[in-house]
C-alpha positions, 0 to 999 in steps of 0.5 A: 065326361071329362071336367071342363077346368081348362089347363090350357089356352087352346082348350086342353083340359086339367085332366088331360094335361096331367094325364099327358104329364103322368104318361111322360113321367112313367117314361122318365122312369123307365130312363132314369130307373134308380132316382130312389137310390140316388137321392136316397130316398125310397119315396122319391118317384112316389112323392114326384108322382103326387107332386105332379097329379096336384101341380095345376089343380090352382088353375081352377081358379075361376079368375084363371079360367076366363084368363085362359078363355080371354075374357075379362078378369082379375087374375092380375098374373098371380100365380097357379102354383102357390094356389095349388099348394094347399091341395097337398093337405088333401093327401094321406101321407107322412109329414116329412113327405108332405112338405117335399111334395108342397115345396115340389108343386110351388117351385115347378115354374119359379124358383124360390126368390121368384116367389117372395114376392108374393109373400103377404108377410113381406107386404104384396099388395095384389089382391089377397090369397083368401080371395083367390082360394075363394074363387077355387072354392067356386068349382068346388064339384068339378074339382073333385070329379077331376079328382075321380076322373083322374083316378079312373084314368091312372089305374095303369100308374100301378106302382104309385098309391094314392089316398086323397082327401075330397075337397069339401072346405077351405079350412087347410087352405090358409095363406099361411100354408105356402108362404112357411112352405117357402120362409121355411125351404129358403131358411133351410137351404141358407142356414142348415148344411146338413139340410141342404146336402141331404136335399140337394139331389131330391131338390133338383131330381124332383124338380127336374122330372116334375119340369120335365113332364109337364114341358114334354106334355105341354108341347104335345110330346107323346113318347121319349125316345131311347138310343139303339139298343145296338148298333150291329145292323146300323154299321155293317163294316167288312172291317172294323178298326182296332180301335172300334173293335176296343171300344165295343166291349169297353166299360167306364171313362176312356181316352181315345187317341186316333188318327184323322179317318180312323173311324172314331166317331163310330168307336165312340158311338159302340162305346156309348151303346156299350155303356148305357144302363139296364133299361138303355135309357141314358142320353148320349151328348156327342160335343164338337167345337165347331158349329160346321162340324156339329152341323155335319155330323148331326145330318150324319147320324140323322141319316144313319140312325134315320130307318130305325126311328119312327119319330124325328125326335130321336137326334137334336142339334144344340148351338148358337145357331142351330134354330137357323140350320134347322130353319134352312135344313127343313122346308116345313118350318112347323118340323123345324121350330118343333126340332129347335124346342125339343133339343132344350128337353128330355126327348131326343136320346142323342145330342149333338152340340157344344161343351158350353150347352151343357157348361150353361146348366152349371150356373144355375140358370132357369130351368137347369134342374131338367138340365142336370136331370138328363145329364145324369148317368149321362153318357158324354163324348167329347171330340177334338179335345185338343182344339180348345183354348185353356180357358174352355178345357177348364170348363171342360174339366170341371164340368167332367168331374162333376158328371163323374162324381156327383152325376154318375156319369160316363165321359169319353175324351177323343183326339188325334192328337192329345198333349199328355200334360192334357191328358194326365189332368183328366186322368187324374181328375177323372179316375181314368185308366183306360187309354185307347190307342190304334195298334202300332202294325194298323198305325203303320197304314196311316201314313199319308204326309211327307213334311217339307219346311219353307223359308220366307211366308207364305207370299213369298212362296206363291209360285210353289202354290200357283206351280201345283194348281198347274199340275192339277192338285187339289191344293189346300191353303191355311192361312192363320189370319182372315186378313192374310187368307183374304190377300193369299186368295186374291194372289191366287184366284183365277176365273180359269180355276174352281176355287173357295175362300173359307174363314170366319168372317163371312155372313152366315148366308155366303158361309153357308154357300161357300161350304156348299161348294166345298162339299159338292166339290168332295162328291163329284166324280169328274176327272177335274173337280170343279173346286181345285183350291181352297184357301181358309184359316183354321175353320177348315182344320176340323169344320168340314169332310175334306180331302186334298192332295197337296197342303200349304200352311202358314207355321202353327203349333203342332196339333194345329197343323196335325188337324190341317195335314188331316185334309190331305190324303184323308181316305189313304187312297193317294200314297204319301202327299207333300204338305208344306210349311212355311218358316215365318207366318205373318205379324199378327199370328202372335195374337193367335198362337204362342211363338215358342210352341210355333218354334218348337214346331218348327224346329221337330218337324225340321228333323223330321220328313215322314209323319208317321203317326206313332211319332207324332204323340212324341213330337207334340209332347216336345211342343208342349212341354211346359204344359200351357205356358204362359197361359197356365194361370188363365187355366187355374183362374178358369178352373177356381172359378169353376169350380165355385160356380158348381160349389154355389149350386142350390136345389130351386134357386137360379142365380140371374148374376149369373147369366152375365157370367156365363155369357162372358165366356164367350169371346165373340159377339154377332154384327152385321155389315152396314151393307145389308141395313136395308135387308134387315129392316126389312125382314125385322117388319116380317118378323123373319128371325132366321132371315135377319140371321143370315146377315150376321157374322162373328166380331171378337169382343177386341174387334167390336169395341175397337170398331165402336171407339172408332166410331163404327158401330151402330144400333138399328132396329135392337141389331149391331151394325158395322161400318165395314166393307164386305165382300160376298167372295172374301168376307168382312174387309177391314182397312189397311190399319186394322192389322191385328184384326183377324 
């Protein structure tokens, strides 16, 4: 017979809840099989192990009990944990390891701060400990015939031994008992340094695994997943690239530098698989700057890796807005939010996501011991390096060197084009020496661009444009500002011709429609594809698989307009095609790009007519000779304060301050057109999330507090408004004297 003190609302059991968590904890192990060594402490999976068999033995509460059934109680929301830590005292066990294992099942939900106020020393007025043990002492029979049943259950645990005391009296089961539990840790932790390094990494391991487990099993999870073993069956190229052939017997950090279409995500995946440890457990983080890029790839390699999986759960999606793509991916929304929860756990072996989902656990906020767990001896690629501004990259940096040196983990830098000043910092900072590069003879196949420069702007120029969509090209326009994007798409849009606007101030919906399109228009195989223009802003740089035959490009840095040119000619199936640049951009581009890298560019690429691309690490070292420029202190200020973010890390202790510090990183807040009120109330009285997301869009924090001055933002049903013109074909109109909003 199974006792029936319930761990759980919907009628789980105690024993079956622990049961469940102990299953998941013997796979945590298996995927993280040298804890012991790396907290350096030969007990560690032995302590977390008896940490976990009492973490909710305080649930017998019989105050708890008719909270989970629903009827009438005085539990007044006290808490499990504190109740289940005296049970340690049952364990035979040393007394240094009994207060790890104490400290380990009081701090498996709240942090130590969180539980101060349950202090009686510190004056709580709730009802009293002693009352609440006295209602545990109740099922005094059924706990202890949880504890046989328990025991009868975990014979299979045969590398942990457990000795356990019967429960028979409350004489060790004082107030006391906890609260020096958490005085004595917190005391520890703030005033002995010696203390705090030594139980740093049991702290967050510990706690990380005890989370772990218990959030796995809560949510019904059965089996963690582990990458491919191998990926010889999955890819079956005739071919592969040298740079692929490179990384599949490539070990440690590296940088790789490749063309646009050279097959680095694949060489990134071999070096990833190449790279995982003896049981090939390590979780692989695939990070992209660009919700459409991450989007693309995660349908990609669900697709790919699908047929040898027999679970969904072996790929998660990590982004701002990846609950909705989810939402929207799958018709079955119980698949959807089920994939949404797990991308937050232990589970999937493979995550697809931006730098800042795994930047979040660096400050400290709840729950980031699990987040440090699973990065550890983490394998990490990021891609489109390059594209991120000098703050981010300083993040990146901080963070990498951390993984490295006190995660063990394995990072690997991708780029088409990486400026060495970049490049010289990872290296450094990093260790790293191994630099992967296409061979010069293969490197020779890659070229697909002759550059033109054009005087004037692009408006100017126009008839050039109109004169290509007449011979039937594929044309490609990038403009740097939405607002020019929006006027150039208006010069020269026809009903005659299939064409597209892209830029970043579109609702998720018409976004999501827009990229449709595009897409559908890669795939058809009539003589005329049904898109023959696309005018965007530097979303389509990296955002989405596209391939045109004729580029015209407002003037941006050169790694900008490497990242454009890549959309033309992508497969090498047209020869050389034109890509044009014009000299003078508009007066808002200063706001975006440094007008000495944007002459610099200017100026190489006058000098040169074909891009071949042995020659263009040189002319993006010309560009960025001094490095970041003006930016560079922006960079050490981010890096400073990175740097003692991470410094700050305390094992149980989750800093709220620092929340808002994290979220200032972000330079973007969610609107929504005025246009749509009617729709959003009506979905918020549904209670549809995901339909209320379908109508916001991205403002820069300048434009939304420059509209709120203006007295154009309002707050309805807890979502930003804003009083703007929007158009489902060009986006978030601004008026004729919001030039620098873009």
């Amino acid at each position: 017979m199974i006792t029936q003190i319930l761990a759980k609302s919907n009628g789980e059991t105690l024993v079956e809840h622990t049961l469940s968590c102990l299953n998941i904890y013997q796979q945590l192990i298996d995927i993280f099989p040298d804890l012991d060594k790396y907290t350096d402490f030969i007990s560690f999976y032995e302590v977390v192990f008896q940490a976990l068999f009492l973490h909710d033995v305080g649930k017998s509460s019989e105050e708890f009990q008719k909270y989970l059934k629903g009827l009438p109680n005085e539990w007044n929301h006290y808490r499990h944990e504190i109740l289940s830590t005296p049970f340690v005292n049952l364990l035979n066990i040393k007394e240094s390891e009994r207060d790890i294992i104490k400290t380990l099942v009081l701090t498996h939900h709240k942090d130590l701060d969180g539980l101060i106020p349950y202090s009686e020393t510190l004056d709580y007025l709730g009802k009293p400990f002693s009352e609440h043990m006295k209602s545990i002492v109740v099922h005094q029979e059924e706990i202890n015939i949880f504890f046989d049943e328990l025991f009868n259950c975990i014979t299979y645990f045969s590398d942990h031994n457990l000795k356990i005391t019967s429960f028979s009296e409350q004489k060790h089961f004082t107030n006391d008992d906890w609260e020096d539990t958490l005085i004595g840790l917190s005391q520890s932790l703030r005033k002995n340094e010696k203390f705090k390094n030594w139980f740093f990494r049991i702290g967050i391991m510990g706690k990380g695994m005890i989370n772990a487990s218990d959030y796995l099993a809560s949510g019904g999870i059965k089996e963690i997943l582990k990458p491919l073993p191998s990926l010889e069956e999955v890819y079956t190229f005739k071919k592969r690239t040298s740079i692929q052939e490179k990384c599949l017997n490539l070990i440690g950090n590296a940088i790789l530098i490749s063309p646009t279409g050279s097959g680095k995500t694949e060489a990134a995946l071999f070096w990833a698989t190449n790279n995982l440890n003896q049981t090939k457990g390590n979780r692989i983080f695939f990070t992209l700057p660009y919700t459409a890029s991450i989007n693309a790839l995660y349908i990609r390699l669900r697709k790919k890796f699908h047929p040898w999986y027999q679970s969904e759960d072996f790929i998660s999606l990590l982004h701002g807005r990846a609950g909705y793509f989810l939402s929207q991916m799958y018709e079955d929304q119980k698949t959807s939010l089920h994939l949404a929860k797990i991308s937050h756990q232990i589970c999937s072996p493979y995550k697809i996501m931006t730098p800042f989902q795994a930047i979040r656990h660096f400050f400290s906020l709840k729950g980031y011991e699990m987040g440090l767990l699973e990065m550890y001896q983490g394998i990490f690629i990021f891609d489109e390096i390059h594209s991120y501004e000098p703050r981010t990259v300083a993040l990146i940096l901080g963070m990498c060197s951390f993984l490295k040196n006190k995660l063990d983990a394995k990072i690997l830098l991708m780029s088409a084009t990486l400026p060495s000043f970049i490049s010289s910092m990872f290296q450094k900072d990093l260790d790293i020496n191994q630099i992967i590069t296409m061979e010069k003879n293969e490197q020779n196949e890659y070229l697909r661009h002759r550059c033109f420069i054009l005087d004037g702007t692009i408006l100017d120029n126009l008839s050039y444009i109109k004169a290509a969509i007449q011979r039937k090209k594929r044309v490609l326009v990038v403009c740097n500002t939405v607002k020019q994007a929006q006027i150039v798409y208006n010069e020269l849009y026809s009903p005659h011709i299939n064409s597209a606007l892209l830029h970043s101030k579109f609702i998720l919906k018409d976004r999501e429609e827009i990229e449709n399109i595009i897409i559908t228009g890669e795939i058809t195989e009539d003589e005329n594809p049904p898109l023959q223009l696309l005018v965007g802003t530097q979303t389509v740089e990296v955002s989405l698989d596209i391939d045109y035959d004729i580029c015209f490009t407002e003037p941006a840095p050169i790694d900008a307009l490497i990242q454009r040119f890549g959309r033309v000619n992508r497969k090498k199936e047209k020869g050389i095609c034109p890509v044009y640049v014009f000299r003078q951009g508009s007066d808002s581009d200063k706001f975006i790009y440094n007008p000495e890298k944007v002459q610099k560019t200017l100026s190489v690429l006058s000098e040169i007519e074909y891009l071949h691309e042995w020659e263009l690490q040189r002319i993006v070292d010309c560009v960025y000779s001094d490095g970041f420029g003006e930016k560079q202190e922006e960079f050490e200020n981010t890096y400073h304060m990175f740097t003692d973010v991470l410094n700050e890390i305390v094992p149980l202790k989750n800093y709220d301050r620092k929340e808002s510090d994290f979220f200032k990183l972000f330079d973007s807040i969610e609107v929504i057109p005025n246009k749509f009120l009617t729709e959003v109330k009506m979905a918020v009285e549904e209670g549809n999330f995901f339909e209320i997301m379908k109508y916001t869009l991205p403002l820069s924090k300048g434009q939304f507090y420059r509209l709120k001055i203006e007295g154009r933002v309002s707050n309805e049903s807890e979502y930003l408004f804003i009083d703007a013109k929007y158009d489902s074909h060009l986006g978030l109109i601004l008026s004729a004297s919001d030039s620098s909003i873009i």
